[in-house]
C-alpha positions, -999 to +999 in steps of 0.1 A: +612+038-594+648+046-598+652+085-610+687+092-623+698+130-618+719+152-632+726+186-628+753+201-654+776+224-643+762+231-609+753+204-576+716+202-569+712+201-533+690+176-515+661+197-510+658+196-545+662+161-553+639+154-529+611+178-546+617+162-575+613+125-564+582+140-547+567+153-582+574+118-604+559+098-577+527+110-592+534+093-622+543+059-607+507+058-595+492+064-632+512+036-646+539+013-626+554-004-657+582+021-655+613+013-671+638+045-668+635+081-654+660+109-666+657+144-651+686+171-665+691+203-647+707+228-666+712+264-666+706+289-697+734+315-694+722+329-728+689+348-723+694+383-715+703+392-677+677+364-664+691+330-660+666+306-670+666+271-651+656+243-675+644+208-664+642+175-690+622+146-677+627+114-703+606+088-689+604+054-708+580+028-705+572-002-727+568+008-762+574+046-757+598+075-746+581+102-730+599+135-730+590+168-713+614+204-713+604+234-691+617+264-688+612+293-652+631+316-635+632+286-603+635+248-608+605+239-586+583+256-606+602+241-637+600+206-620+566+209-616+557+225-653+575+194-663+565+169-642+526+180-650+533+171-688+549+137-683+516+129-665+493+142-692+513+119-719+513+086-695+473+091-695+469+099-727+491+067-735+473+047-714+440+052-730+452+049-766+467+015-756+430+006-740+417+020-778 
């Protein structure tokens, strides 16, 4: 499974990326027909004092586009809020496509 990246406006470091690899490998077990995997890192400068991290996971496989935004004060726990929903929506895909 190929996961594209990208951080705006700051460089993720490896530790990171690697989390993040760690937490969609769970979905490649659920369903392998896996087309595309986006994952943006950004940073909300607008709330108050607190600066929000916010994580988008698109993932596309045949037939559907599976999107999932999470917002925390870290990015693992973002990553993982995230990551948590994708898999809900790949199963509950799955077993609409069974009927």
């Amino acid at each position: 499974m190929n996961i594209k990246i990208h951080s705006i406006h700051f460089n993720a470091d490896r530790k990171l990326e690697d989390f993040i690899q760690k937490k969609l490998e769970k979905v490649e077990k659920i369903t392998t027909r896996i087309i595309d995997v986006q994952v943006m890192l950004k940073l909300d400068h607008n709330s108050a004092n607190l600066k929000d991290k916010i994580v988008e996971i698109r993932l596309q496989i045949p037939g559907k586009t599976i999107f999932a935004e999470e917002r925390s004060k870290i990015f693992e726990e973002s990553v993982e809020l995230a990551s948590a929903s994708i898999i809900r929506q790949v199963k509950k895909h799955k077993e609409k496509i069974r009927g």
